[in-house]
N, CA, C and O of each residue as an XYZ file, in Angstrom:
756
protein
N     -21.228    -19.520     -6.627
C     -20.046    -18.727     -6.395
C     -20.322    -17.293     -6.881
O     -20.798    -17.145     -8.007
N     -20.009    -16.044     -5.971
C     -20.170    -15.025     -6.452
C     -19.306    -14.562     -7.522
O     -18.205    -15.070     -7.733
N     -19.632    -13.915     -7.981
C     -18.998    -13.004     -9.003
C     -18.689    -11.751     -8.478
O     -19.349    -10.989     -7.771
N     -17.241    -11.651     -9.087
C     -17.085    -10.101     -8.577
C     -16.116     -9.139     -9.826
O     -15.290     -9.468    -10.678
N     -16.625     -8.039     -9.468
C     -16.055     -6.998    -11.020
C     -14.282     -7.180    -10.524
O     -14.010     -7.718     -9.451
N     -13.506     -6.809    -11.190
C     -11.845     -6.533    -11.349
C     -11.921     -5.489    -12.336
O     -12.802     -5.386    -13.190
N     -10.639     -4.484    -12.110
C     -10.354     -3.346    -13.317
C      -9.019     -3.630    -13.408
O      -8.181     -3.538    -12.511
N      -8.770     -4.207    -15.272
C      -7.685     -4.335    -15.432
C      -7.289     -3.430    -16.303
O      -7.677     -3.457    -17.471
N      -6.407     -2.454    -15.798
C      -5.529     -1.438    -16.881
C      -4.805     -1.682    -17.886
O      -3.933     -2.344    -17.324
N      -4.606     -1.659    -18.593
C      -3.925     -1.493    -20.076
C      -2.271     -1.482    -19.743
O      -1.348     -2.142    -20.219
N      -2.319     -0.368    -18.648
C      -0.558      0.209    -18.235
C      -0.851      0.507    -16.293
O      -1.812      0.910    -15.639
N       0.241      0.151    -16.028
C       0.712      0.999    -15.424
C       0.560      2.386    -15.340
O       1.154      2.791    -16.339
N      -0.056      3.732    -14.506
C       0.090      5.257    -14.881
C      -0.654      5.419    -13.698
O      -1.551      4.662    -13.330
N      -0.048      6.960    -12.802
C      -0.507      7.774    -12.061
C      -1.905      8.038    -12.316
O      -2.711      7.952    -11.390
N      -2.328      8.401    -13.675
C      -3.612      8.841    -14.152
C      -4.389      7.968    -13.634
O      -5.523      8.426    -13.494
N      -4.270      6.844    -13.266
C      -5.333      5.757    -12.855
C      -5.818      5.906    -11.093
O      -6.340      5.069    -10.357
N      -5.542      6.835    -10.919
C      -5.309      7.513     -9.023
C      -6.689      7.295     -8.615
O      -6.912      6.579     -7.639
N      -7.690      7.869     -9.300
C      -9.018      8.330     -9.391
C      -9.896      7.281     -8.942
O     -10.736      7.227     -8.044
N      -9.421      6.340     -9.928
C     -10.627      5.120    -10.405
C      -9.993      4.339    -10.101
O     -10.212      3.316    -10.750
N      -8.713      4.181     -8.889
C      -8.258      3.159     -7.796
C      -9.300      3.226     -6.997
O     -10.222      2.436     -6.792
N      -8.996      4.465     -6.488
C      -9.206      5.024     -4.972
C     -11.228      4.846     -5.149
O     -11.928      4.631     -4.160
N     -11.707      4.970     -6.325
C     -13.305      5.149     -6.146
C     -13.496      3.553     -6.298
O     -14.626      3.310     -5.875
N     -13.051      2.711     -6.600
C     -13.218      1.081     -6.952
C     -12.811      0.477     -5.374
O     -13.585     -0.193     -4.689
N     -11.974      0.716     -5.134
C     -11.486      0.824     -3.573
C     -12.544      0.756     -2.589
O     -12.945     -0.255     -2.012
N     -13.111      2.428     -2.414
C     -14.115      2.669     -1.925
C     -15.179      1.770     -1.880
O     -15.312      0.939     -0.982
N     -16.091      1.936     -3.003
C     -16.851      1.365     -3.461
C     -17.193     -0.555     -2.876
O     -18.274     -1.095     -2.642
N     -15.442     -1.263     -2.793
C     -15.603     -2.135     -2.825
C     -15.200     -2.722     -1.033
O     -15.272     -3.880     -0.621
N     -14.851     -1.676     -0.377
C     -14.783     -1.373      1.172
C     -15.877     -1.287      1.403
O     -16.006     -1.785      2.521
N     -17.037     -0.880      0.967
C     -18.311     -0.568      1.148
C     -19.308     -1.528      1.590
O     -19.894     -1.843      2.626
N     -19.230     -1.971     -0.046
C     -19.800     -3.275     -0.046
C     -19.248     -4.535      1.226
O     -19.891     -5.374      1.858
N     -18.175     -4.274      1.213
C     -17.880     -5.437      2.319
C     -17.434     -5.140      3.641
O     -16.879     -5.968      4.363
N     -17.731     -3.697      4.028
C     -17.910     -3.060      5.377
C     -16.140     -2.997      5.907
O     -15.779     -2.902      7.080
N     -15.389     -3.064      4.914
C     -13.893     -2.825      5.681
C     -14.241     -0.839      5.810
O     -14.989     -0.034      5.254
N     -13.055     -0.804      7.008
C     -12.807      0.746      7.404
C     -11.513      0.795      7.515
O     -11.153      1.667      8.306
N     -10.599      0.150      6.992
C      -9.408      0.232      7.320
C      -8.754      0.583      6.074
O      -9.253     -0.093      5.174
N      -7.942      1.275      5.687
C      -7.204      1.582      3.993
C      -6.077      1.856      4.273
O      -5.878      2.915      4.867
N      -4.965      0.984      3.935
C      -3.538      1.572      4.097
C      -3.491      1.772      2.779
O      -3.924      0.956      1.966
N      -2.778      3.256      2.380
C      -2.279      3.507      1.074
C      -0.696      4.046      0.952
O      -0.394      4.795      1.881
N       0.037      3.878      0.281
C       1.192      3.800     -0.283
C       1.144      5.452     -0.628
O       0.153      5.794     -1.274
N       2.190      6.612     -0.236
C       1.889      7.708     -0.554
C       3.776      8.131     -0.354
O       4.554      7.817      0.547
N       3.991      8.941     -1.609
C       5.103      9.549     -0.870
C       5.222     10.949     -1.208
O       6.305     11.530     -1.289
N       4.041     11.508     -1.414
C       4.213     13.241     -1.019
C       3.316     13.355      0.102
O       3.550     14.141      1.020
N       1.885     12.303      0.064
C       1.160     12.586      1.103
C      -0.102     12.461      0.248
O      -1.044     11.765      0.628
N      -0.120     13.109     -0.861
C      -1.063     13.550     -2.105
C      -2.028     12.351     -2.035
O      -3.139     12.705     -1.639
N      -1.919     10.902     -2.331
C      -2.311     10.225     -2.281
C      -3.060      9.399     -1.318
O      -3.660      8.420     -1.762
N      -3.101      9.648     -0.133
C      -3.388      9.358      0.765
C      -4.573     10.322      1.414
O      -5.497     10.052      2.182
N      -4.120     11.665      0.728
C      -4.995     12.843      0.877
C      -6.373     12.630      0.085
O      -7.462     12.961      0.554
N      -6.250     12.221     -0.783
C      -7.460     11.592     -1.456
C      -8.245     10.876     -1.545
O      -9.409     11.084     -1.888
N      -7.644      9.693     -1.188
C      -8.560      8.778     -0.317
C      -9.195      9.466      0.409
O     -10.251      9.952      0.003
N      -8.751      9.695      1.636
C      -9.765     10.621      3.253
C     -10.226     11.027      2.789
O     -11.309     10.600      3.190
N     -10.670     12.319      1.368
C     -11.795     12.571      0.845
C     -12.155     12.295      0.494
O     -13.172     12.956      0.285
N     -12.119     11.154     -0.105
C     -13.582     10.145     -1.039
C     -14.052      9.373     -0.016
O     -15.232      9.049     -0.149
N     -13.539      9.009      0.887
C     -13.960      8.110      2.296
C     -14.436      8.493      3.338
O     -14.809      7.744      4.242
N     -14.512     10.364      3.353
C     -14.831     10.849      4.323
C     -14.447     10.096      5.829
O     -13.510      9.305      5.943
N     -15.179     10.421      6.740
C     -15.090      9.848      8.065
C     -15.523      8.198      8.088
O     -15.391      7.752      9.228
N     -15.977      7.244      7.171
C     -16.232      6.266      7.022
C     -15.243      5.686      7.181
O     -15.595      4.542      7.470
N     -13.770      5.758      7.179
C     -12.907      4.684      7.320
C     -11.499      5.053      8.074
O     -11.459      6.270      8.254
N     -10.671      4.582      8.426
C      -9.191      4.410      8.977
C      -8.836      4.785      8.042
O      -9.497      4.431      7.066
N      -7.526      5.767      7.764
C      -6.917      5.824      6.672
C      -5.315      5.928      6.961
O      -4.915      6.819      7.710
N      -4.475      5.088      6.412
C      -3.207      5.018      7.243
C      -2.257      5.802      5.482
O      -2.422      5.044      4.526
N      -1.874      6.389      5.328
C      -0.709      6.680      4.875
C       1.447      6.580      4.943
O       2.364      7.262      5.399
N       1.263      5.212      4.127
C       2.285      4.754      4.711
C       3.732      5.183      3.633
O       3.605      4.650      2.530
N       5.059      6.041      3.771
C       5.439      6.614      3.258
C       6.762      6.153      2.531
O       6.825      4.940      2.329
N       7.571      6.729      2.207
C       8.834      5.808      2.107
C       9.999      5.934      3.036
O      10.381      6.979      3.564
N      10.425      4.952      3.148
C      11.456      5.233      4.660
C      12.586      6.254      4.217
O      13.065      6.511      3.113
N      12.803      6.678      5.334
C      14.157      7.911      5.293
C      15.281      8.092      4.895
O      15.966      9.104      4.752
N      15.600      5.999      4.545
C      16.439      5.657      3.703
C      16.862      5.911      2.562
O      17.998      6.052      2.110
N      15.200      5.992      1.839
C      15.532      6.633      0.390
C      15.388      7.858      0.363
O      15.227      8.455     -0.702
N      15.417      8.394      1.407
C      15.076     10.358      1.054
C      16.413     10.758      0.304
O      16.504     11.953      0.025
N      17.388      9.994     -0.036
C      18.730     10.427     -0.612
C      18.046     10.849     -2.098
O      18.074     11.959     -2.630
N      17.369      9.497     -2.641
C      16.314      9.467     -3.780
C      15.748     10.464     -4.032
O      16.067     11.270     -4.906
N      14.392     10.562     -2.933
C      13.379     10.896     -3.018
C      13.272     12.075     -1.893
O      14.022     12.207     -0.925
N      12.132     12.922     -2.258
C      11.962     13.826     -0.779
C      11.144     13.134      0.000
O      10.469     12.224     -0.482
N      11.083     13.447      1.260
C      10.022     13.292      2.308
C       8.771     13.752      1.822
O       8.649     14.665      1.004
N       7.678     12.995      2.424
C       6.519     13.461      1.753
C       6.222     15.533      2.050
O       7.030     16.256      2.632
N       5.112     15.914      1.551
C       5.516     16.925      1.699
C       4.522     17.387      3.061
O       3.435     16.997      3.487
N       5.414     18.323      3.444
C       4.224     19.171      4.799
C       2.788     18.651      4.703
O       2.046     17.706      4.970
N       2.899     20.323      3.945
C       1.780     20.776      4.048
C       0.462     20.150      3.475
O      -0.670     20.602      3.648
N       0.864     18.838      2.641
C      -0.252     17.712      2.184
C      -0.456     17.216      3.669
O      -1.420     17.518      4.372
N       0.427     16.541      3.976
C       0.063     16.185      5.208
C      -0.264     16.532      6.327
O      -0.605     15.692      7.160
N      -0.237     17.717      6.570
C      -0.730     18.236      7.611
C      -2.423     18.764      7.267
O      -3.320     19.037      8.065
N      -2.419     18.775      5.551
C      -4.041     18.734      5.576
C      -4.833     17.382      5.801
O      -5.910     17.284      6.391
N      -3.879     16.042      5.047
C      -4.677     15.205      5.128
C      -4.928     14.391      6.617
O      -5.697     13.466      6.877
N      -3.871     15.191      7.555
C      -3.960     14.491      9.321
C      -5.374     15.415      9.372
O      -6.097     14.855     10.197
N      -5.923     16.363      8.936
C      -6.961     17.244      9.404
C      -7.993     16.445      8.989
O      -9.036     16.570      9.630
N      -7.981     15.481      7.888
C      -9.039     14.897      7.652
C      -9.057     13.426      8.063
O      -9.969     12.670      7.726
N      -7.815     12.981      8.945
C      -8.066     12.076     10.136
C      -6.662     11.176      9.447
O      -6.707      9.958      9.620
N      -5.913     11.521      8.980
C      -5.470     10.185      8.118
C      -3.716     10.334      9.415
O      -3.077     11.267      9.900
N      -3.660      9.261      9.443
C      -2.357      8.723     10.369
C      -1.126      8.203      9.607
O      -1.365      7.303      8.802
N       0.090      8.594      9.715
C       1.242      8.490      8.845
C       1.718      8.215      9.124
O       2.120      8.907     10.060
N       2.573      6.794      8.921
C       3.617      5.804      8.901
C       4.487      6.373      7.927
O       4.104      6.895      6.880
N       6.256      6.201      8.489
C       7.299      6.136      8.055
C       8.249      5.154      8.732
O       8.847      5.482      9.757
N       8.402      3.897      8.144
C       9.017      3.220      8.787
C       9.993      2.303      7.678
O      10.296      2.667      6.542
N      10.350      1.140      8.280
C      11.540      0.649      7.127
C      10.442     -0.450      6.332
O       9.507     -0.990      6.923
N      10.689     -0.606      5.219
C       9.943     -1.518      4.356
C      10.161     -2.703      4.561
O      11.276     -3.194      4.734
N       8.413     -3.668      4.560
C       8.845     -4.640      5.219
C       9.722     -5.353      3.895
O      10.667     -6.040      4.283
N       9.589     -5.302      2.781
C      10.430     -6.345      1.468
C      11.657     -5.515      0.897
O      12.531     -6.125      0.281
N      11.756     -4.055      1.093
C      12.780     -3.531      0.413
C      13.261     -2.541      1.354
O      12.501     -2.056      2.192
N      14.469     -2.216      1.265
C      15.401     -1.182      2.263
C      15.692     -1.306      3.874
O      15.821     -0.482      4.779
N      15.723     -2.445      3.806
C      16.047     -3.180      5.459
C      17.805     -3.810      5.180
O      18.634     -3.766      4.271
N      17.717     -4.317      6.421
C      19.321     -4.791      7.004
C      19.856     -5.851      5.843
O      21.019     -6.209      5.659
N      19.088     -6.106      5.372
C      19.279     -7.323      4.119
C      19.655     -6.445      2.634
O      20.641     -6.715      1.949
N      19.092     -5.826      2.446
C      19.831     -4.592      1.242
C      21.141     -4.202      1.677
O      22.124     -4.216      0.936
N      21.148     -3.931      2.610
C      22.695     -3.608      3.224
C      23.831     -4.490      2.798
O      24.754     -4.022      2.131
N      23.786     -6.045      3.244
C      24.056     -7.418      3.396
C      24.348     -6.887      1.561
O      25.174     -5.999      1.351
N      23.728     -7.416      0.596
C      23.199     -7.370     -0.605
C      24.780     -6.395     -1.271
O      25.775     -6.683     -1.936
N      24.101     -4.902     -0.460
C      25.333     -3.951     -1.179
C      26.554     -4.003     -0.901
O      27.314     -3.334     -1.602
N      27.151     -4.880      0.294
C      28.224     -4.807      0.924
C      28.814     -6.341      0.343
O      30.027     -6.449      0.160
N      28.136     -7.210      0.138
C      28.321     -8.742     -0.395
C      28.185     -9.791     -1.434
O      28.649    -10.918     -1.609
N      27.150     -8.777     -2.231
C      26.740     -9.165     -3.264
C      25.565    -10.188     -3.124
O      25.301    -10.641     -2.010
N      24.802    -10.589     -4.315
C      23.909    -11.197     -4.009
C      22.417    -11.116     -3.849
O      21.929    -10.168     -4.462
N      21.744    -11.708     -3.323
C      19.999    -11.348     -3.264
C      19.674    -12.120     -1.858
O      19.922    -13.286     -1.548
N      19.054    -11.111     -1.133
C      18.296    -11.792      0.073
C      16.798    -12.667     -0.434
O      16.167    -12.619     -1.489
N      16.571    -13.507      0.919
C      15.375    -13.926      0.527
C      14.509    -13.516      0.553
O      13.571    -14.152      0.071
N      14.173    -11.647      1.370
C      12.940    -11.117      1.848
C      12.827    -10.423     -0.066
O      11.766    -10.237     -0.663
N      13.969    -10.219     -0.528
C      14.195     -9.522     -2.012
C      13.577    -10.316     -2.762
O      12.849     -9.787     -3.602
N      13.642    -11.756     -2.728
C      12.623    -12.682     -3.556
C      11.678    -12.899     -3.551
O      10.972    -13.217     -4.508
N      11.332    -12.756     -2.167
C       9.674    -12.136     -1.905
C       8.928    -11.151     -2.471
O       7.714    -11.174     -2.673
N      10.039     -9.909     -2.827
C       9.761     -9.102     -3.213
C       9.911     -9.103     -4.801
O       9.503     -8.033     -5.253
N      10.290     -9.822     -5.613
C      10.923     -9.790     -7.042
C       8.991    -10.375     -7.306
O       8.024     -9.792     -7.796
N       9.168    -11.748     -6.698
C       8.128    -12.743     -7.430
C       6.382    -12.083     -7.106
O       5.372    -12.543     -7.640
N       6.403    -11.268     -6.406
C       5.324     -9.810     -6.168
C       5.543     -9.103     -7.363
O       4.744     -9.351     -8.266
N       6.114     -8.574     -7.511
C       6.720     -7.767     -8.317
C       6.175     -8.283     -9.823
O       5.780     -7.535    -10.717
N       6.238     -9.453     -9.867
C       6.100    -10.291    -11.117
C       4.359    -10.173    -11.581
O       3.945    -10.640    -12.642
N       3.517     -9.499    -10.623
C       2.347     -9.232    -10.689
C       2.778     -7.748    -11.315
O       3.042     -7.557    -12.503
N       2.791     -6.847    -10.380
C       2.761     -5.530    -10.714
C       3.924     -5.128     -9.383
O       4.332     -5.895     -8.511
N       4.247     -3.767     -9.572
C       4.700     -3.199     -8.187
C       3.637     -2.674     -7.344
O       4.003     -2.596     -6.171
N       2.335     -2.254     -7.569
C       1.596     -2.112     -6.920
C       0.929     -2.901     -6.360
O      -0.049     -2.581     -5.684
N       1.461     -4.482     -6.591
C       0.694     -5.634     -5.901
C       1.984     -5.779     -4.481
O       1.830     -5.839     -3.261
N       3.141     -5.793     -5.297
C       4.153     -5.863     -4.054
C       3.730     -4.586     -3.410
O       2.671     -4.540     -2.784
N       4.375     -3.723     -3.513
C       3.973     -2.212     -2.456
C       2.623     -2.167     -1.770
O       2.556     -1.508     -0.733
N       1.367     -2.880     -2.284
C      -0.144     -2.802     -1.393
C       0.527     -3.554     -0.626
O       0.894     -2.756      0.237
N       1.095     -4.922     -0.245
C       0.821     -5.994      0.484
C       2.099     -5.225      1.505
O       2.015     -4.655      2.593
N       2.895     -5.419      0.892
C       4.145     -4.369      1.649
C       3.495     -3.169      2.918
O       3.859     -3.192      4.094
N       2.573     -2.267      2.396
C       2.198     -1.131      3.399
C       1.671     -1.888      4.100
O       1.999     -1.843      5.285
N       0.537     -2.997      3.630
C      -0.196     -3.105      4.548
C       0.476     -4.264      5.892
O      -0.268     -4.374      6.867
N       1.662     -4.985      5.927
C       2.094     -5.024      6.461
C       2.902     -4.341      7.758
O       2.765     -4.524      8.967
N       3.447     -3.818      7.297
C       4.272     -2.096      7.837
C       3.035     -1.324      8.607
O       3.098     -0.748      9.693
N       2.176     -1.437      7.957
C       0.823     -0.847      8.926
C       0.265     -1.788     10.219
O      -0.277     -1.376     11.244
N       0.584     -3.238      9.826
C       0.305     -4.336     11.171
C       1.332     -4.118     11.953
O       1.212     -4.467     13.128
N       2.537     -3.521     11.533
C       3.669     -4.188     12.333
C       3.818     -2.829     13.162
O       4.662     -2.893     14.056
N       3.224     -1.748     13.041
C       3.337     -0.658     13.878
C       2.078     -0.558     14.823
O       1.908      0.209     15.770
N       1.316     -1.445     14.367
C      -0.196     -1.876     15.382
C      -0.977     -0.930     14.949
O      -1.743     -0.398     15.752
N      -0.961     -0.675     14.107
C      -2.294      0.367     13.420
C      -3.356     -0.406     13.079
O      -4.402      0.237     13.168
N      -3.513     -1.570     12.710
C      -4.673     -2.139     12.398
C      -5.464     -3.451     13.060
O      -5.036     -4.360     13.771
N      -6.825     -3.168     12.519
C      -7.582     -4.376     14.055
C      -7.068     -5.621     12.798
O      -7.468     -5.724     11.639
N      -6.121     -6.407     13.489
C      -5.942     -7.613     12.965
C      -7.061     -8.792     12.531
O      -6.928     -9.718     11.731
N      -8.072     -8.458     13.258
C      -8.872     -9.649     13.034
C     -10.083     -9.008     12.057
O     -11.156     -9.604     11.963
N      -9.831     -7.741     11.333
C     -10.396     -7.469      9.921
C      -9.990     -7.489      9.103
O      -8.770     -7.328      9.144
N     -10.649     -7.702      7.666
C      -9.805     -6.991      6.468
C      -9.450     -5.714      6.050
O     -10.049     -4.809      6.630
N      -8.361     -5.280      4.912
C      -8.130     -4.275      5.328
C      -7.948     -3.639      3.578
O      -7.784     -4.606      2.834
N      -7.940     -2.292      2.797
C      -7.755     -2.519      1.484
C      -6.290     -2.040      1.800
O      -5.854     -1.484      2.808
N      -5.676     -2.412      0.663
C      -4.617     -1.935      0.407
C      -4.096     -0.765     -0.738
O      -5.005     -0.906     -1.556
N      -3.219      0.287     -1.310
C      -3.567      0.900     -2.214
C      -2.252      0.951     -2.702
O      -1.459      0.983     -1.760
N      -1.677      0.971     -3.858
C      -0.448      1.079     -3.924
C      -0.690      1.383     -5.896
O      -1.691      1.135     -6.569
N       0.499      1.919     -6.294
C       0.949      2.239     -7.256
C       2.522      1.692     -8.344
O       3.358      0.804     -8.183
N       2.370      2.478     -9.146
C       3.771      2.502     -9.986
C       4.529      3.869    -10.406
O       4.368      4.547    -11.421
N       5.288      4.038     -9.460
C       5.960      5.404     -9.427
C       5.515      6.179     -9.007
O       6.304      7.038     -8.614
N       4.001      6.471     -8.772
C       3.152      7.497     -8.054
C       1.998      7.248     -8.630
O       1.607      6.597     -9.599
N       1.397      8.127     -7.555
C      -0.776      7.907     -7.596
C      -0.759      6.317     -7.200
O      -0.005      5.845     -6.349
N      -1.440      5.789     -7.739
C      -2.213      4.466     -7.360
C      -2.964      3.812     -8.498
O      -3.802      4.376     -9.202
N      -2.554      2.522     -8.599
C      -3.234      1.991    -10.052
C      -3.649      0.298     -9.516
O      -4.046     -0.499    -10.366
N      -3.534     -0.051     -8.307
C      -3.309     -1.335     -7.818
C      -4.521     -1.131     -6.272
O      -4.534     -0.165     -5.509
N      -5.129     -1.970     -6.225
C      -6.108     -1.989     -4.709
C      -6.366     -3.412     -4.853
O      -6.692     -4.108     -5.815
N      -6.150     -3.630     -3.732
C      -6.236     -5.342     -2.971
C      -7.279     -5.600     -1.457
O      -7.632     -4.675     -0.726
N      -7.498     -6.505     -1.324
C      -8.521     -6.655     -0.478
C      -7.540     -7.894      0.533
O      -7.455     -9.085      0.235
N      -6.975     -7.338      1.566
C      -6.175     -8.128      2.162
C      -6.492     -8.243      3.470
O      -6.835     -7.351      4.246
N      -6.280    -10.029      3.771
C      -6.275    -10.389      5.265
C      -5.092    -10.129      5.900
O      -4.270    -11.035      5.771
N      -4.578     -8.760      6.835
C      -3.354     -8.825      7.198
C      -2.592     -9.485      8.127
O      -3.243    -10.298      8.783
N      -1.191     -9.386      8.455
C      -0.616    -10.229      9.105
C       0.746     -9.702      9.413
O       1.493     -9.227      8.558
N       1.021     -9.810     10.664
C       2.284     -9.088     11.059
C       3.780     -9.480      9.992
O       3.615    -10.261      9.055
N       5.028     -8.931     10.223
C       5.563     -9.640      8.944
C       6.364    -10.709      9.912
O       7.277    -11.202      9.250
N       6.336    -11.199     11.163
C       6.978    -12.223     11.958
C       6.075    -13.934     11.176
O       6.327    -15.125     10.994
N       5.131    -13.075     10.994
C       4.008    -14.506     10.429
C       3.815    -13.923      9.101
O       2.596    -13.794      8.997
N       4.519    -13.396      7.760
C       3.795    -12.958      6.857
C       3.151    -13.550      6.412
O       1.997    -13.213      6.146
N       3.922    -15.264      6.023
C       2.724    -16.040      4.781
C       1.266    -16.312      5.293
O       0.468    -17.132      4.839
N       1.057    -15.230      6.595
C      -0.408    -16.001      7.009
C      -1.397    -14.394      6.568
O      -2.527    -14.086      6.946
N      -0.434    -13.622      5.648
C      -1.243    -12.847      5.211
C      -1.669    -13.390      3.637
O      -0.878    -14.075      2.988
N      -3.061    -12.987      3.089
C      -3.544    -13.475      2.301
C      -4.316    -12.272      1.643
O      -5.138    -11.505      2.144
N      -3.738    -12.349      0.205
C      -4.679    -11.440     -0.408
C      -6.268    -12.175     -1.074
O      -6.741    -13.048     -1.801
N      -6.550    -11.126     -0.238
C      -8.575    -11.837     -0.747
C      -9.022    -11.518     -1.901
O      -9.827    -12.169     -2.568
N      -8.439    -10.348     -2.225
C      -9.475    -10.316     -4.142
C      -8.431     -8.938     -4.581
O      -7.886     -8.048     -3.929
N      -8.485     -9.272     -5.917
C      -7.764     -7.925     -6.323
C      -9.010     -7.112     -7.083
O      -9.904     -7.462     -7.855
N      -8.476     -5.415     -6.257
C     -10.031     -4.518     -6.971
C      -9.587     -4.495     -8.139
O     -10.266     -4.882     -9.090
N      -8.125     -3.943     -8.283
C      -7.894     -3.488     -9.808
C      -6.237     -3.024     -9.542
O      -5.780     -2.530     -8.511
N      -5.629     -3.294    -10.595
C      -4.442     -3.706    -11.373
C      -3.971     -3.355    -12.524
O      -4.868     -3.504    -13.354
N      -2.554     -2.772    -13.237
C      -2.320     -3.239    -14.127
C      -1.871     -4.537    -14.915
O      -1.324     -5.549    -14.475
N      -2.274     -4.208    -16.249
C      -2.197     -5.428    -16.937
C      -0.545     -5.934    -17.088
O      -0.123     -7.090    -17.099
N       0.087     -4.880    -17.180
C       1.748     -4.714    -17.585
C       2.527     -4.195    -16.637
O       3.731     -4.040    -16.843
């Protein structure tokens, strides 16, 4: 049985952006994926990848839906309009586990949907384990990716990226037939 490295963080933190995205790489490499959906909501993040990956890979930047722009801003321009220069393609769409017709249901009725428990018991890993598996869904379901590869995933806690997964994807009509294949690296907390 092979052995394979994992990076487990201490915390949760943006600061860990770096030594996602190069463990990521590194481990796309080794196993010939070209596909990277990453979790970005200025753009920043996604922008970084495409440069450590150069032209070697797909790079999907998937954002937060428009729902929460009440929250949050839209990612920003002018990141993104550099990082489309360095090939990267941007999804904004509704989340496949959080901010859909079932949150609605939820605020108007009280209660917890079941796609929300999907999302809690993810969660129970890290949020960057829910949010990788999350984009990279949202990235099948808009047909951005060759289904019959693997694909990494990149996701964070509050911003940057501290979480990379090595996932078999899967539309979210069939989710449980998506499968995460190895985790690169994670927090511990």
């Amino acid at each position: 049985m092979p052995e394979r490295r994992a990076i487990w963080f201490d915390e949760p933190s943006a600061a860990h952006t770096q030594a996602t995205l190069q463990a990521a790489h590194e481990r796309a490499t080794e196993l010939g994926i070209d596909q990277v959906v990453v979790a970005t909501t200025s753009g920043k993040t996604a922008l970084e990848a495409a440069k450590l990956c150069g032209d070697n890979a797909k790079i999907i930047g998937v954002t937060l839906h428009a729902g929460t722009w009440a929250k949050y801003a839209p990612p920003n321009a002018d990141i993104v309009a550099e990082a489309e220069k360095h090939g990267v393609k941007f999804l904004t769409a509704t989340h496949a586990l959080m901010g859909h017709v079932g949150n609605a249901l939820r605020d108007k009725f009280g209660g917890i949907t079941h796609i929300e428990l999907i999302a809690f018991v993810l969660y129970m890993f890290s949020q960057g384990m829910k949010v990788g598996i999350e984009v990279v869904a949202m990235a099948a379901d808009a047909g951005l990716l060759d289904m019959d590869s693997d694909v990494i995933g990149i996701a964070g806690t509050g911003g940057g990226a501290d979480t990379a997964l090595v996932i078999k994807p899967a539309f979210t009509t069939n989710f449980f037939d998506l499968k995460v294949r190895e985790v690169i690296c994670m927090p511990r907390t």
